[in-house]
NUDOLUM-686042 format. One record per residue (C-alpha): residue number from 0; chain; x, y, z. Coordinates in steps of 0.05 Angstrom, whole numbers, plus 5000, padded with zeros to 4 digits. Layout:
    i  ch     u     v     w
  NUM   A     X     Y     Z
...
//
This chain:
    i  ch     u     v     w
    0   A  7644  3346  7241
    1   A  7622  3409  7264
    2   A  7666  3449  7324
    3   A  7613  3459  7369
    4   A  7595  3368  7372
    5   A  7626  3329  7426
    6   A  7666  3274  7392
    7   A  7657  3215  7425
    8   A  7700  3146  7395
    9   A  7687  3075  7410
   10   A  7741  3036  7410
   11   A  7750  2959  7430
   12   A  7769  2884  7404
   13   A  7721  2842  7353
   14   A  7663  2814  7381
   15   A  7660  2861  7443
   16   A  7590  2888  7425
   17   A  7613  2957  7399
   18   A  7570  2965  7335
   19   A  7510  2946  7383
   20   A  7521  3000  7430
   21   A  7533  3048  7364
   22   A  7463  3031  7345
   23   A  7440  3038  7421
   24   A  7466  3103  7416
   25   A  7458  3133  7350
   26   A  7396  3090  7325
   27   A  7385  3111  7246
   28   A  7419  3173  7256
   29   A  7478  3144  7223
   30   A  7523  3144  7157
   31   A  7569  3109  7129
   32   A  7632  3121  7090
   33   A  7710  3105  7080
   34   A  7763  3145  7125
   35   A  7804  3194  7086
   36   A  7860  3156  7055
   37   A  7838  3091  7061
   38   A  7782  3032  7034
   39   A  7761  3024  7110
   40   A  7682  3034  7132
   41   A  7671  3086  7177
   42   A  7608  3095  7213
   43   A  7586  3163  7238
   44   A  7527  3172  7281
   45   A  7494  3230  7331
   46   A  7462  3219  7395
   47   A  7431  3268  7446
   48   A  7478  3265  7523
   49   A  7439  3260  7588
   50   A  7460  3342  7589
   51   A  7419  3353  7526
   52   A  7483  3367  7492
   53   A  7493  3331  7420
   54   A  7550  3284  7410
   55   A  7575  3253  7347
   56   A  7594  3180  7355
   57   A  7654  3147  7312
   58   A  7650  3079  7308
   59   A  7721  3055  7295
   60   A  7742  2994  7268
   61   A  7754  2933  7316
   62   A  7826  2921  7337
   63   A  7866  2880  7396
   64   A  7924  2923  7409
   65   A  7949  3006  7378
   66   A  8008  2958  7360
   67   A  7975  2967  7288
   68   A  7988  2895  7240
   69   A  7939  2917  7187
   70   A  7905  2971  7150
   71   A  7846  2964  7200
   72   A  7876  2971  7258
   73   A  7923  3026  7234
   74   A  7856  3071  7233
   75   A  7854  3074  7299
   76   A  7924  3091  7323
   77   A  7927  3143  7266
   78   A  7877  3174  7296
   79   A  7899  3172  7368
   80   A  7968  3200  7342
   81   A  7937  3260  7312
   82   A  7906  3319  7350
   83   A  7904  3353  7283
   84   A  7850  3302  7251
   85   A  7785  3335  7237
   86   A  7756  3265  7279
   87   A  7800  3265  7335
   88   A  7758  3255  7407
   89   A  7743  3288  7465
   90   A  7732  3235  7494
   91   A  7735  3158  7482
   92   A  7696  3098  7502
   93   A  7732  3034  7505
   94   A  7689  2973  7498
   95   A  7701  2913  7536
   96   A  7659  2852  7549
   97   A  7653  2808  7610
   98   A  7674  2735  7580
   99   A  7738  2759  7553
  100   A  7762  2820  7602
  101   A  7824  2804  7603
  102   A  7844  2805  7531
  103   A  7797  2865  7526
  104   A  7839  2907  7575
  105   A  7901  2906  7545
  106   A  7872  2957  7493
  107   A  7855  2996  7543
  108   A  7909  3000  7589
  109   A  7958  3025  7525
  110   A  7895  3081  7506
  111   A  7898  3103  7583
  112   A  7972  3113  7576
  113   A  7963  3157  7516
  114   A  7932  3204  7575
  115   A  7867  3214  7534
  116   A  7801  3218  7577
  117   A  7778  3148  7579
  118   A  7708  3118  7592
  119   A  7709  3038  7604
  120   A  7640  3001  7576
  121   A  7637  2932  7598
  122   A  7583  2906  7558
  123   A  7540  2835  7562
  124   A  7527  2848  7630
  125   A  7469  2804  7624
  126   A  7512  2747  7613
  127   A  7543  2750  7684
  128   A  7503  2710  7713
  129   A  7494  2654  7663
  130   A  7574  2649  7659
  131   A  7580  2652  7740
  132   A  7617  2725  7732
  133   A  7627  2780  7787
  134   A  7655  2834  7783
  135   A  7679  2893  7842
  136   A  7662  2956  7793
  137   A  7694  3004  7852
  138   A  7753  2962  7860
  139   A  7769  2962  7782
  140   A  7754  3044  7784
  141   A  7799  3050  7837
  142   A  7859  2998  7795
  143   A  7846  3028  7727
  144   A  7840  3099  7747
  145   A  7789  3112  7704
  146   A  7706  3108  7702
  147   A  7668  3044  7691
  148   A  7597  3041  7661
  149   A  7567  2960  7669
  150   A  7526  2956  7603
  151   A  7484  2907  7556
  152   A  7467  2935  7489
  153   A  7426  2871  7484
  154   A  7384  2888  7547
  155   A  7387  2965  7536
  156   A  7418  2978  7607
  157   A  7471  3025  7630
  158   A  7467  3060  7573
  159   A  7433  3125  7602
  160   A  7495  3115  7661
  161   A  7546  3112  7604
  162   A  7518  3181  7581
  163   A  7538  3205  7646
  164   A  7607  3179  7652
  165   A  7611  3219  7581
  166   A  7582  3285  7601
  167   A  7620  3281  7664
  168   A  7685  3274  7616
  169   A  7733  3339  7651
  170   A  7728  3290  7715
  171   A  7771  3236  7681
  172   A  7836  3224  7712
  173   A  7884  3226  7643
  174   A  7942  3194  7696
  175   A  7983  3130  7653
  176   A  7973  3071  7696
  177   A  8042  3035  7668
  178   A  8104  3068  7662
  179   A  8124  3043  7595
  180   A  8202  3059  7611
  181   A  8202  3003  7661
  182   A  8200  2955  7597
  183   A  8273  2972  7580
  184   A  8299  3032  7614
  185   A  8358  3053  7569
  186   A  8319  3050  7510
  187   A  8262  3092  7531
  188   A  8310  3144  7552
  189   A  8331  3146  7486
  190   A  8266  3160  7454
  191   A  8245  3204  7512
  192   A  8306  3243  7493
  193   A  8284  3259  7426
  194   A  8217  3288  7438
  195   A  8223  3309  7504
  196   A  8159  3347  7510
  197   A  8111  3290  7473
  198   A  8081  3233  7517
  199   A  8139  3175  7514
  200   A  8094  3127  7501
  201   A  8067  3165  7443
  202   A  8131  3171  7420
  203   A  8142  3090  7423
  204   A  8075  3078  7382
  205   A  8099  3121  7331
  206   A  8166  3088  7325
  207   A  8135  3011  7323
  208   A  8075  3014  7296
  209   A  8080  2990  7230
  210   A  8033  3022  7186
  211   A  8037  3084  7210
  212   A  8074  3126  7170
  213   A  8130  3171  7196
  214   A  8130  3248  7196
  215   A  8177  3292  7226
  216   A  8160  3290  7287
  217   A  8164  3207  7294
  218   A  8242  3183  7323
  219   A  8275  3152  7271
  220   A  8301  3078  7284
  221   A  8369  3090  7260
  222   A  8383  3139  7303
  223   A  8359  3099  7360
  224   A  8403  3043  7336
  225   A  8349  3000  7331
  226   A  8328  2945  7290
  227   A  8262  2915  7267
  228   A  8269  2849  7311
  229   A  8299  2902  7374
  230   A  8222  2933  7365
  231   A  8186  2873  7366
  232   A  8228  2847  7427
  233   A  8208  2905  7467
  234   A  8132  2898  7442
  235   A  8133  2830  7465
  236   A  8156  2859  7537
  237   A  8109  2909  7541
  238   A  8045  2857  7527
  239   A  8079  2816  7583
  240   A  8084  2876  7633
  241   A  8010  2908  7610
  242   A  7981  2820  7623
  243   A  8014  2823  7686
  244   A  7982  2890  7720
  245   A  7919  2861  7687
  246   A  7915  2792  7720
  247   A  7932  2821  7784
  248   A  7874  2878  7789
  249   A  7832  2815  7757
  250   A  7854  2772  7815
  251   A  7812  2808  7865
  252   A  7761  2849  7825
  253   A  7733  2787  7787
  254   A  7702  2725  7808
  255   A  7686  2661  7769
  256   A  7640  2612  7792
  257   A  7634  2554  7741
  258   A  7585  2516  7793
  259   A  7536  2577  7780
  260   A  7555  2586  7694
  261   A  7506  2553  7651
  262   A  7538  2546  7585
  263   A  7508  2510  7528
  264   A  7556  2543  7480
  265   A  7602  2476  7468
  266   A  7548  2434  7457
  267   A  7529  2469  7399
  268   A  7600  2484  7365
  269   A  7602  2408  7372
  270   A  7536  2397  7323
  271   A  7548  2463  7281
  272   A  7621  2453  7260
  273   A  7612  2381  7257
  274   A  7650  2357  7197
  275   A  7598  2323  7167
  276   A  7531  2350  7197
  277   A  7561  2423  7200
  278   A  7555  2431  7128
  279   A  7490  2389  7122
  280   A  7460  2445  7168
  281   A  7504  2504  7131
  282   A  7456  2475  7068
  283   A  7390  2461  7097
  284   A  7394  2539  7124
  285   A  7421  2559  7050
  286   A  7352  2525  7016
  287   A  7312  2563  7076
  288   A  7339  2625  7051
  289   A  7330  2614  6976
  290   A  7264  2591  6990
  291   A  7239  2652  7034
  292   A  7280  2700  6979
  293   A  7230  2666  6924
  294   A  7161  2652  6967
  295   A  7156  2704  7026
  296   A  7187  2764  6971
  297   A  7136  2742  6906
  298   A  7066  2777  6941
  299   A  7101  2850  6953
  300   A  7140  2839  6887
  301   A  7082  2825  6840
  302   A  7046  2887  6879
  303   A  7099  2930  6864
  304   A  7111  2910  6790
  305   A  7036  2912  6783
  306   A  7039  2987  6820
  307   A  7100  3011  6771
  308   A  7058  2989  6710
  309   A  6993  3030  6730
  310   A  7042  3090  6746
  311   A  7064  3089  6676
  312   A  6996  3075  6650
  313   A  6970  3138  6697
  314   A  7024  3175  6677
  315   A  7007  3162  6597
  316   A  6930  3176  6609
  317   A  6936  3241  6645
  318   A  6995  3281  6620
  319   A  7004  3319  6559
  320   A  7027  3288  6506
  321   A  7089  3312  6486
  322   A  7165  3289  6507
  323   A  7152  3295  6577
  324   A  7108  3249  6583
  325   A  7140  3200  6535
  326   A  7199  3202  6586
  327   A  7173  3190  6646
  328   A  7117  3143  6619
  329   A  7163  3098  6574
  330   A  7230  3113  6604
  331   A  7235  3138  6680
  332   A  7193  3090  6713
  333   A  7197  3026  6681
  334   A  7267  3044  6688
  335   A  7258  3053  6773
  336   A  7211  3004  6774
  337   A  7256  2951  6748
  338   A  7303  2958  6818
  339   A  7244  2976  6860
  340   A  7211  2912  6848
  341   A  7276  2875  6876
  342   A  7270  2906  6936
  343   A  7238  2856  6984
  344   A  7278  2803  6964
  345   A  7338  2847  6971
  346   A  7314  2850  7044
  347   A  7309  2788  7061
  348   A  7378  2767  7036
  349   A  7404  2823  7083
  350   A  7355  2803  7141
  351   A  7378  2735  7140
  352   A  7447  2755  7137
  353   A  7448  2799  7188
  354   A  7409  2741  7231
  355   A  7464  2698  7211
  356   A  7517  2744  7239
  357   A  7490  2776  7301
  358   A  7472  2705  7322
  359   A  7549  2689  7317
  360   A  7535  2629  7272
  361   A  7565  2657  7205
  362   A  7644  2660  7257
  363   A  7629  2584  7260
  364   A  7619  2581  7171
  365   A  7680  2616  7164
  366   A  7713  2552  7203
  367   A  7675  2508  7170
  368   A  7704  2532  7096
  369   A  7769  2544  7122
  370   A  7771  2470  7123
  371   A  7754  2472  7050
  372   A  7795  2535  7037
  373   A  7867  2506  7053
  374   A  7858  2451  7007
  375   A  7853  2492  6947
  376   A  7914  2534  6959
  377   A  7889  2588  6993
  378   A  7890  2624  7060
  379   A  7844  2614  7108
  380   A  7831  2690  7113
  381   A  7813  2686  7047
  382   A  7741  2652  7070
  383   A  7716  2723  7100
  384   A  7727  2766  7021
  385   A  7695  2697  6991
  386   A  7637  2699  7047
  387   A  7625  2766  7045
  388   A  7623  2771  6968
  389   A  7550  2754  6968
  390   A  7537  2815  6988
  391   A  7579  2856  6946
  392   A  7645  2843  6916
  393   A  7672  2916  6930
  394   A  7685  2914  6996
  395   A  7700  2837  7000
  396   A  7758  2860  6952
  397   A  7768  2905  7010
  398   A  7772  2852  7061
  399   A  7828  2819  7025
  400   A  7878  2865  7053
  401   A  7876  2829  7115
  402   A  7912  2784  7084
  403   A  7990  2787  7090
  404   A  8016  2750  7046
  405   A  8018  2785  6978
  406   A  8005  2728  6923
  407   A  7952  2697  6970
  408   A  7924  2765  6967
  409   A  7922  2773  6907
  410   A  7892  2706  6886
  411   A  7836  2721  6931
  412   A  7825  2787  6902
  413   A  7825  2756  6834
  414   A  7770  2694  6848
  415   A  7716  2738  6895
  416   A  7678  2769  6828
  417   A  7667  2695  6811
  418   A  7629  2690  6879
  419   A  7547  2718  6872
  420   A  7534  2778  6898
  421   A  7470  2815  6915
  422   A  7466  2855  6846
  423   A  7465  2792  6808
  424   A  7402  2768  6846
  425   A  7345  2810  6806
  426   A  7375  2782  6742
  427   A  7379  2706  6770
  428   A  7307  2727  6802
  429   A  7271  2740  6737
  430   A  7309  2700  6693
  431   A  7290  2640  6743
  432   A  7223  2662  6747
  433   A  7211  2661  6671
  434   A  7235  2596  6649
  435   A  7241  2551  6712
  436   A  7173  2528  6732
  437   A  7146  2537  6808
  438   A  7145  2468  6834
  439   A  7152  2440  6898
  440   A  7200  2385  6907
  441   A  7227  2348  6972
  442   A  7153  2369  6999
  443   A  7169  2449  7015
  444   A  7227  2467  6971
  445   A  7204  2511  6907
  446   A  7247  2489  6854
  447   A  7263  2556  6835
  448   A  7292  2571  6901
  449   A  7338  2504  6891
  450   A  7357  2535  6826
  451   A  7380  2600  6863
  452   A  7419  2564  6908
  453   A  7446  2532  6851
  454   A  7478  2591  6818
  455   A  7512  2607  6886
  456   A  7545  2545  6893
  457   A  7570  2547  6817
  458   A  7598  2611  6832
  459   A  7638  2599  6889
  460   A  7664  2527  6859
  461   A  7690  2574  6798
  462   A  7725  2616  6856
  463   A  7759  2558  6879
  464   A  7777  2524  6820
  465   A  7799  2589  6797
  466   A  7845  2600  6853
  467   A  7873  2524  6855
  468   A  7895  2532  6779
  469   A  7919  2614  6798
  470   A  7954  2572  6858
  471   A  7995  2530  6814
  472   A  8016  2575  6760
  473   A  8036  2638  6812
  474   A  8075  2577  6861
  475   A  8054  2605  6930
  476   A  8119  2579  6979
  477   A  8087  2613  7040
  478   A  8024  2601  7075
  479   A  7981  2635  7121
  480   A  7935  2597  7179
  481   A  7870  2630  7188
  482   A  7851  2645  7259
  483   A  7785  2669  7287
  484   A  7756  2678  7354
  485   A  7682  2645  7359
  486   A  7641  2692  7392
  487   A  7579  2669  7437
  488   A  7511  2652  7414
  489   A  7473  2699  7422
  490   A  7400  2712  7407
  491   A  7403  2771  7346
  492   A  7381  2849  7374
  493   A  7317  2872  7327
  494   A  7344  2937  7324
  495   A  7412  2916  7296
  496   A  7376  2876  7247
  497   A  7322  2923  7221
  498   A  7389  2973  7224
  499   A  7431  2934  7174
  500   A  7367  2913  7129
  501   A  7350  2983  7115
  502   A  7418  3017  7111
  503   A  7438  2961  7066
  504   A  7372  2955  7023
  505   A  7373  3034  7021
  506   A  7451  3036  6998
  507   A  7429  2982  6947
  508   A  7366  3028  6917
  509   A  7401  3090  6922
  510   A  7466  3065  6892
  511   A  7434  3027  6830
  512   A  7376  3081  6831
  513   A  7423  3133  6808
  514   A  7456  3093  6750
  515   A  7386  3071  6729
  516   A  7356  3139  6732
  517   A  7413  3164  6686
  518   A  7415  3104  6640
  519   A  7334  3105  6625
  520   A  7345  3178  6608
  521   A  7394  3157  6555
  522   A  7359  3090  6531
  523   A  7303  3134  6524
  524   A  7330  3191  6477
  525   A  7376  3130  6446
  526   A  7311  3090  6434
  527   A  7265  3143  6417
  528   A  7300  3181  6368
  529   A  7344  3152  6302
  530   A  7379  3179  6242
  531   A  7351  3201  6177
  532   A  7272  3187  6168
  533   A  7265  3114  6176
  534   A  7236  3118  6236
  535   A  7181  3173  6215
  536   A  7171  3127  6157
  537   A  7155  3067  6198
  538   A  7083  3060  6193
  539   A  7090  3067  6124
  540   A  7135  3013  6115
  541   A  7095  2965  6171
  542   A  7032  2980  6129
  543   A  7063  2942  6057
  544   A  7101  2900  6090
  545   A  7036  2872  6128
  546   A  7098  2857  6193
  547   A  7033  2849  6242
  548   A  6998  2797  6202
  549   A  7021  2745  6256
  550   A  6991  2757  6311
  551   A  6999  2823  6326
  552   A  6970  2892  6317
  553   A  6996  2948  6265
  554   A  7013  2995  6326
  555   A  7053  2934  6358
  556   A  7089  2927  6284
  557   A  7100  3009  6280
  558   A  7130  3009  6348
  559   A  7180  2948  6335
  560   A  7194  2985  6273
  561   A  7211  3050  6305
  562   A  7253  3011  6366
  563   A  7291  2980  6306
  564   A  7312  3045  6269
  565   A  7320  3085  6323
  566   A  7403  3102  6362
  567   A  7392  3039  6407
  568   A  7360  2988  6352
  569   A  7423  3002  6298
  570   A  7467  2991  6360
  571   A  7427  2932  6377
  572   A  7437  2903  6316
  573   A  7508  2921  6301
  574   A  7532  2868  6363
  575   A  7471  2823  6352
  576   A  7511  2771  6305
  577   A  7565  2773  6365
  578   A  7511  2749  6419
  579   A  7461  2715  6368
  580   A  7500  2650  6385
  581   A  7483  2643  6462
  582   A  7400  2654  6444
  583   A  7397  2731  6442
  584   A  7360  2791  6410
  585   A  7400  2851  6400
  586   A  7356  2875  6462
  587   A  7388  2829  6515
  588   A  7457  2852  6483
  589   A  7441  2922  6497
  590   A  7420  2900  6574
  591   A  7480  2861  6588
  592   A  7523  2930  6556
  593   A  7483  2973  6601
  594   A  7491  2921  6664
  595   A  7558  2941  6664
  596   A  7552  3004  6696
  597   A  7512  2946  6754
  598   A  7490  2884  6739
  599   A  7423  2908  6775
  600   A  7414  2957  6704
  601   A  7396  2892  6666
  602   A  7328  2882  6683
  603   A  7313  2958  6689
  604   A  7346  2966  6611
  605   A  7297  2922  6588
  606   A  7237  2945  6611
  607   A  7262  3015  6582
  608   A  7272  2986  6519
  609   A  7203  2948  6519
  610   A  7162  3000  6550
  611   A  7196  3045  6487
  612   A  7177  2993  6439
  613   A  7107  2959  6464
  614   A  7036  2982  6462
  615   A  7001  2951  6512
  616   A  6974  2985  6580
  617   A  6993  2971  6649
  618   A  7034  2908  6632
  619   A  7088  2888  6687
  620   A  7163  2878  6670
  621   A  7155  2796  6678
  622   A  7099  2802  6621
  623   A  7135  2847  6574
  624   A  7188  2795  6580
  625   A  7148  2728  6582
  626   A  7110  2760  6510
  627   A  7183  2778  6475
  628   A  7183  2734  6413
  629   A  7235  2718  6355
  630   A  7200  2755  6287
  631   A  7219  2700  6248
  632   A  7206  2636  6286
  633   A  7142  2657  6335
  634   A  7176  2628  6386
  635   A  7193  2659  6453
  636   A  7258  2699  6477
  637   A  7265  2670  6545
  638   A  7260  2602  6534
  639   A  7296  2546  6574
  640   A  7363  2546  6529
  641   A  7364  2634  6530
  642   A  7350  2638  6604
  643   A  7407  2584  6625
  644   A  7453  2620  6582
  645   A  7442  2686  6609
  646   A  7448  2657  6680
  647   A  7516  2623  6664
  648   A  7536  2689  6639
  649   A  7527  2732  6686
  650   A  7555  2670  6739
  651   A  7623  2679  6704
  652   A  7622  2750  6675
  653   A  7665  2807  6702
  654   A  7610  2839  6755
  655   A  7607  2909  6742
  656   A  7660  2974  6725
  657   A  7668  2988  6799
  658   A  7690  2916  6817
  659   A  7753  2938  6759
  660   A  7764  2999  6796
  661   A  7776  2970  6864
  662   A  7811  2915  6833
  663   A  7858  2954  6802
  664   A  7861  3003  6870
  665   A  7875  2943  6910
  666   A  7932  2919  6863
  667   A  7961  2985  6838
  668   A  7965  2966  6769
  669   A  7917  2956  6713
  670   A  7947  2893  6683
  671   A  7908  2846  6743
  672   A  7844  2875  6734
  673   A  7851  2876  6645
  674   A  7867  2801  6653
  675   A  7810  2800  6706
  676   A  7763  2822  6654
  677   A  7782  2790  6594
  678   A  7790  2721  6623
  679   A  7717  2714  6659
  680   A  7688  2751  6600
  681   A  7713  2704  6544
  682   A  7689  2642  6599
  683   A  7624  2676  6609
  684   A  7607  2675  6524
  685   A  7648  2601  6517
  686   A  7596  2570  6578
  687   A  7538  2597  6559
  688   A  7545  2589  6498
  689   A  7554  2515  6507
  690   A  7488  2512  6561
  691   A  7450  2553  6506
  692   A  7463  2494  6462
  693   A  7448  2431  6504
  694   A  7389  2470  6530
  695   A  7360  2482  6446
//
């Protein structure tokens, strides 16, 4: 960040409404990243003060306590331990929320006693009411010593006072409002004693806070003459002390009036997590999404593959000819336009996601499969990677670390690339489209979206099958109960929405966009140019060998010719007796090399290749691919038995080269993410292969 920014952090529990008010304040001006050291989002964002002056805003992650218990949580105490940190505040805004004040304030009462200047955000003010909620803000400014701001990111309120309360930060009393040393007096005067001029209480979250690693200026235990169980003792104290000054300022400064609350909340826990309807809903809302991805997405998709075709065509009729043109016309922008055209449905899956979670449903589908979860040998926790998966297995990898228990970890880490993500969708979206026909069934449901939902399923029953036999052959003694706090219903913010679906869809474009952009370049060279002078002798060749007698014209034959002789076609047809046996052309086996790098690449390799090695003008990607055709037989490449068998291969393939990396960063050793590969590549070939054949 820049010296002359206020740094502002926000800082409170799950579920308190703190990425909301992030957004409030910070809007698109926003980025995302991982903090330095670790495989932990961090959000940045800038927003203008009510004193014109520019803050940045760090959106930390969420935590219940600076008693750090996981990687997460240590973020935020690492920070608040280091004045030194390029990110370190002036000024911090604790978020709180109305329904759960009490748990909320125990994070703040141990910031306050850091003596940091402290800003307290109570947000879902609008909720008050409905719960039968008062609250005495002067009598809780006067208890906390601090400044309170009553906000609701939902209703857009308070937010211009919370500016204020920021700008007017040198005001803020930075007084401790518990004396830690009352917690065990002889002990504290011990670590007092060996820091004398830090903050004691500082000096106590260094000392137990246990992934924070010790420098030289942290007390050492042993010298203290204190053990691991002495440390949690006196943690346990100190909650009990901080819950007691809580529920007495709470005793006069809140009210609760469950005559006034109208709550609705249980009612519908009761028919959502319902053992048997829960998941019949959990479905029905699955098919809604797979039908929206394939019916609401296939008008801006065809316009867009349509719009990509006639760039290419444009780009052909009024450029130069030369290698320029040959570039961009044959390899740039069918290249682009093979991700672009995913876009919409892209958005959607994000959209509904995002619906899904800032409703608080998807808290209540985690409880629903931990029900599953358990039975199959793994952790509850373990539902949130697996979840989370569908939208990219990187950071649900990621999310594993919340997991304690090291094999359980582990298993979990090993089973989530069997779970779909988002970069499998444009190759299940074409694929689908090509050789499953677009009926209706059940009177609305296209039976194209029941085969997408299909392909999700099979990939998270692999997950858990996967991890039930990993669970028997790794002998897990311990296990670990999954816990999660159900947040309210609430009806979803727009902004938060339209947010997440165009950060998300953006990262997707931008991240694939880059790979594709440098992969057409080389498909293009590697398809346009071959050794020795077979290629230039093509037409030649085409010409007494009469190759376009069926059906076809003598520049379609030259062009096949020249795709067959060139870098890419030799390659092609090197591995082509390897992946003749699952149904394909040496042109599939270059996509699924090149899908690799993303599984995205697929689609976008192909129409590369085909735009390198057809004829026609203006054709779309879906009718390059729907005209494909085996030389010898006439019939067509994407049949029925070739499109199942790419679609069971890329259900049970390794995902992509970054999924190995964070595998292998997560598990700090290349032997889990080797047998990773080779295991779900050799069941990818062995399944489709046997589809491919029932299918024929």
């Amino acid at each position: 960040m820049s010296k002359h920014l206020l740094k502002i952090a926000l800082i409170g529990n799950p579920n308190t409404g703190k990425t909301s008010l992030f957004n409030k304040l910070t809007g698109l001006n926003q980025q995302t990243g991982n903090y330095p050291g670790v495989t932990v989002d961090r959000k940045l964002g800038y927003t203008q003060l009510t004193d014109g002056q520019k803050a940045a805003v760090l959106d930390l992650p969420g935590t219940y306590s600076l008693n750090a218990s996981s990687i997460d949580e240590s973020v935020v105490t690492d920070l608040l331990l280091n004045p030194a940190d390029k990110d370190y505040p002036d000024v911090i805004v604790v978020v709180t929320e109305v329904e759960n004040l009490k748990r909320n304030l125990l994070l703040f009462t141990q910031i306050k006693d850091l003596q940091l200047p402290v800003v307290l955000a109570i947000n879902m003010a609008d909720r008050m009411q409905k719960r039968g909620i008062s609250l005495d803000i002067p009598a809780l400014e006067t208890a906390l010593d601090t400044k309170i701001a009553l906000i609701s990111s939902r209703k857009n309120t308070g937010i211009k006072e919370l500016k204020t309360l920021i700008t007017e930060r040198n005001t803020l009393s930075r007084n401790p409002i518990i004396d830690i040393r009352t917690v065990d007096e002889n002990f504290f005067k011990s670590v007092e004693q060996t820091a004398p001029s830090r903050n004691v209480y500082e000096s106590w979250l260094f000392l137990s806070s246990e992934h924070y690693k010790l420098n030289d200026q942290a007390p050492d235990p042993k010298q203290l003459s204190v053990t691991a169980s002495d440390l949690k003792r006196l943690q346990q104290k100190e909650v009990i002390k901080r819950y007691q000054f809580i529920n007495n300022v709470l005793k006069s400064a809140q009210k609760t009036d469950l005559s006034q609350a109208t709550d609705w909340r249980y009612k519908l826990d009761r028919i959502f997590t319902h053992r048997i309807f829960g998941y019949l809903i959990f479905a029905a809302i699955l098919l809604l999404i797979f039908n929206a991805i394939f019916s609401w997405s296939s008008i801006p998709m065809d316009a867009i593959d349509a719009a990509f075709a006639s760039l290419s065509e444009y780009t052909k009729s009024h450029m130069t000819p030369g290698m320029l043109q040959e570039l961009l016309a044959d390899g740039i922008i069918p290249g682009i336009g093979g991700i672009v055209i995913f876009i919409p449905q892209i958005a959607f899956l994000f959209l509904f996601i995002s619906v899904l979670e800032e409703s608080g449903y998807m808290s209540r589908v985690v409880f629903l499969m931990d029900r599953i979860m358990r039975r199959f040998g793994l952790s509850g926790k373990s539902v949130v990677p697996l979840i989370s998966g569908t939208a990219c297995a990187i950071p649900a990898i990621m999310a594993a670390r919340n997991i304690e228990n090291w094999k359980e970890r582990l298993i979990t880490i090993l089973v989530t690339p069997f779970t779909t993500c988002s970069a499998r969708l444009p190759v299940y979206s074409i694929i689908i489209s090509l050789v499953i026909p677009n009926r209706i069934v059940l009177g609305f449901i296209s039976m194209q979206a029941l085969v997408l939902m299909g392909m999700y399923l099979i990939g998270f029953a692999m997950a858990i099958l996967a991890a039930t036999i990993l669970n028997k052959i790794i002998k897990l003694k311990t296990k670990q109960y999954f816990v999660i706090e159900m947040p309210d219903y609430k009806w979803p913010l727009p902004q938060n929405i339209g947010i997440t679906v165009v950060e998300k869809t953006k990262a997707f474009v931008m991240g694939a966009g880059k790979i594709i952009l440098a992969i057409s370049v080389i498909l293009w060279f590697l398809a346009s140019y071959g050794p020795g002078e077979n290629m230039d002798q093509a037409g030649a060749r085409v010409t007494m060998e009469q190759e376009y007698a069926n059906g076809g014209t003598y520049e379609q034959a030259v062009a096949a010719a020249r795709l067959e002789e060139s870098y890419i076609g030799r390659l092609g047809r090197g591995i082509e007796p390897v992946i003749k046996p699952l149904g394909y052309d040496w042109k599939i086996g270059i996509a699924i090399l090149t899908s690799f790098a993303a599984r995205e690449v697929f689609v976008g390799t192909l129409a590369t290749i085909y735009s390198v090695g057809g004829t026609e003008d203006e054709e779309t990607i879906k009718q390059k691919m729907r005209a494909q055709t085996d030389v010898k037989t006439g019939k067509p490449i994407f049949d029925l038995g070739t499109g199942l068998s790419i679609l069971m291969f890329y259900a049970f393939a390794m995902q992509c080269v970054s999924t190995l990396a964070i595998t292998k960063r997560e598990t700090n050793s290349w032997k889990w993410p080797l047998m990773q590969l080779a295991i779900m590549t050799v069941l990818a070939y062995c399944i489709a292969f046997v589809v491919h054949e029932i299918a024929s």
